[in-house]
C-alpha positions as semicolon CSV with decimal commas, in nm:
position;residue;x (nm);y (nm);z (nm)
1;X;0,998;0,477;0,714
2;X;0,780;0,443;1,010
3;X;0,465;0,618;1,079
4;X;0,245;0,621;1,445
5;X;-0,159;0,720;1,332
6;X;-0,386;0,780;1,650
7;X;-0,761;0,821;1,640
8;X;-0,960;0,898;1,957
9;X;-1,343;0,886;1,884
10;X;-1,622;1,031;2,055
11;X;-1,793;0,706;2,165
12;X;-1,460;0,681;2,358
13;X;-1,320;0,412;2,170
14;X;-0,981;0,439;1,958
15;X;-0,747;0,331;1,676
16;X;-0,370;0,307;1,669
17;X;-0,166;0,205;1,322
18;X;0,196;0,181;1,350
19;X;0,330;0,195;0,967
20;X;0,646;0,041;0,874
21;X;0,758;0,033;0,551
22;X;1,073;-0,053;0,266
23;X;1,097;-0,020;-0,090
24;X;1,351;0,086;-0,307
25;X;1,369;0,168;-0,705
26;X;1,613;0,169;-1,007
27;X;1,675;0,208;-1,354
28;X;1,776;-0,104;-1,509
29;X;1,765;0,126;-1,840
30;X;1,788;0,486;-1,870
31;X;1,419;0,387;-1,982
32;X;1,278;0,117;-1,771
33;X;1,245;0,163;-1,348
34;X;1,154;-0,122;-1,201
35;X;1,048;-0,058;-0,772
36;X;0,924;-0,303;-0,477
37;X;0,827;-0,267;-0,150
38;X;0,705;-0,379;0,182
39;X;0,480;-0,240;0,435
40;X;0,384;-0,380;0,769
41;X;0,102;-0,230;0,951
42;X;-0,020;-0,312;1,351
43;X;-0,340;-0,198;1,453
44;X;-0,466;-0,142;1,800
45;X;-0,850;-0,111;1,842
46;X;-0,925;0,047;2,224
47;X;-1,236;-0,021;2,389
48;X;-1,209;-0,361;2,186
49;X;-0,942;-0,588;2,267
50;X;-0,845;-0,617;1,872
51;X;-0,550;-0,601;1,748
52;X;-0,532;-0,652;1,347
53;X;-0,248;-0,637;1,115
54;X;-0,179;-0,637;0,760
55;X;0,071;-0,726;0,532
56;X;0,165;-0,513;0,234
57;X;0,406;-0,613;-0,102
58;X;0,464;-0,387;-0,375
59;X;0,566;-0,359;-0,748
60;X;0,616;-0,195;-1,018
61;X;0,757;-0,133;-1,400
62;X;0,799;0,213;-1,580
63;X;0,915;0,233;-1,941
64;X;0,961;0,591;-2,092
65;X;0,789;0,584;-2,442
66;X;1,007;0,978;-2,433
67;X;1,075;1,255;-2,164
68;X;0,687;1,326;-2,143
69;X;0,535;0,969;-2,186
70;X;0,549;0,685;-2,003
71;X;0,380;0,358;-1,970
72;X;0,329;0,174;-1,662
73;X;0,211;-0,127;-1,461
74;X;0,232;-0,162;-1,075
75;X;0,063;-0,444;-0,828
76;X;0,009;-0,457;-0,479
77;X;-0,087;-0,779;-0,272
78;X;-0,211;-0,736;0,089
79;X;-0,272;-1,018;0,370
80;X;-0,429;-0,889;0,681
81;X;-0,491;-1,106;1,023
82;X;-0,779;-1,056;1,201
83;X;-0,955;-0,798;0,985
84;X;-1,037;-0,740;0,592
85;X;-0,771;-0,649;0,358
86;X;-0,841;-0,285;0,252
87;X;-0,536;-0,152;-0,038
88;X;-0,560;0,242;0,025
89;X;-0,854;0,415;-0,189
90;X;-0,974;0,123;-0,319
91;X;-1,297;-0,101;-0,203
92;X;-1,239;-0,329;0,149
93;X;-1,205;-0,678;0,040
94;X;-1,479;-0,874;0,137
95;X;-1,182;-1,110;0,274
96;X;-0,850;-1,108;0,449
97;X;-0,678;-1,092;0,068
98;X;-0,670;-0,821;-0,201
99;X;-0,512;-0,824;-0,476
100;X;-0,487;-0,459;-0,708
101;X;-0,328;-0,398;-1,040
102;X;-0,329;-0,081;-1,217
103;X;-0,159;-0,018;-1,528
104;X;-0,189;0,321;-1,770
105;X;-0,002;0,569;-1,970
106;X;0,103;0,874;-1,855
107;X;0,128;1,207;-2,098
108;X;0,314;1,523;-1,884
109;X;0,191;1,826;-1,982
C-alpha cells in the first residue's frame, strides 16, 4: 500500500509523507495468527531543506482463548534519519529509535 500526505501551513511552509508499506498475516493454528510488516516513510519539509525518513518493522501473535477471547502481543521498532522516531499515538522518542510493545486480552462483546 502506498499513501501521499500533504500539509500546506499558513506560515507558508509544508510537509509531504510518502507511505509505503507490506505486511502480511496467517494462521499457523486455527488459534494462533502470527503477522509482520514493513513500512517506509519519506518526508519532505518545504521552506526547510529537510528531508527525514523513517523506518518501520512490525509484529505480532494472536492466540484465541475461544470465539470471543483472545490474547495478544504485538511490537513495533522504528529507525528514523534525520528526525526523532515517533510510533503513531504514542510519545516522540527523545531519539532517532523507539521501541513499543503492547500486549492485552481482548473480550468481544
Amino acid at each position: 500500500m502506498a499513501t501521499d500526505v500533504r500539509y500546506d501551513y499558513l506560515d507558508h511552509t509544508s510537509l509531504h509523507l510518502d507511505n509505503f508499506d507490506v505486511n502480511a498475516s496467517w494462521f499457523v493454528t486455527p488459534t494462533l495468527a502470527l503477522s509482520t510488516g514493513y513500512v517506509y516513510t519519506s518526508g519532505r519539509y518545504g521552506g526547510y531543506n529537510l528531508a527525514p525518513h523513517w523506518n518501520m518493522v512490525q509484529a505480532g501473535v494472536d492466540y484465541f482463548l475461544s470465539k470471543r477471547t483472545d490474547v495478544y502481543l504485538f511490537a513495533d521498532y522504528q529507525h528514523a534519519h534525520s528526525a526523532t522516531a515517533d510510533v503513531y499515538v504514542y510519545s516522540p522518542s527523545n531519539s532517532e529509535n523507539q521501541t513499543v510493545v503492547v500486549a492485552g486480552i481482548r473480550h468481544k462483546f
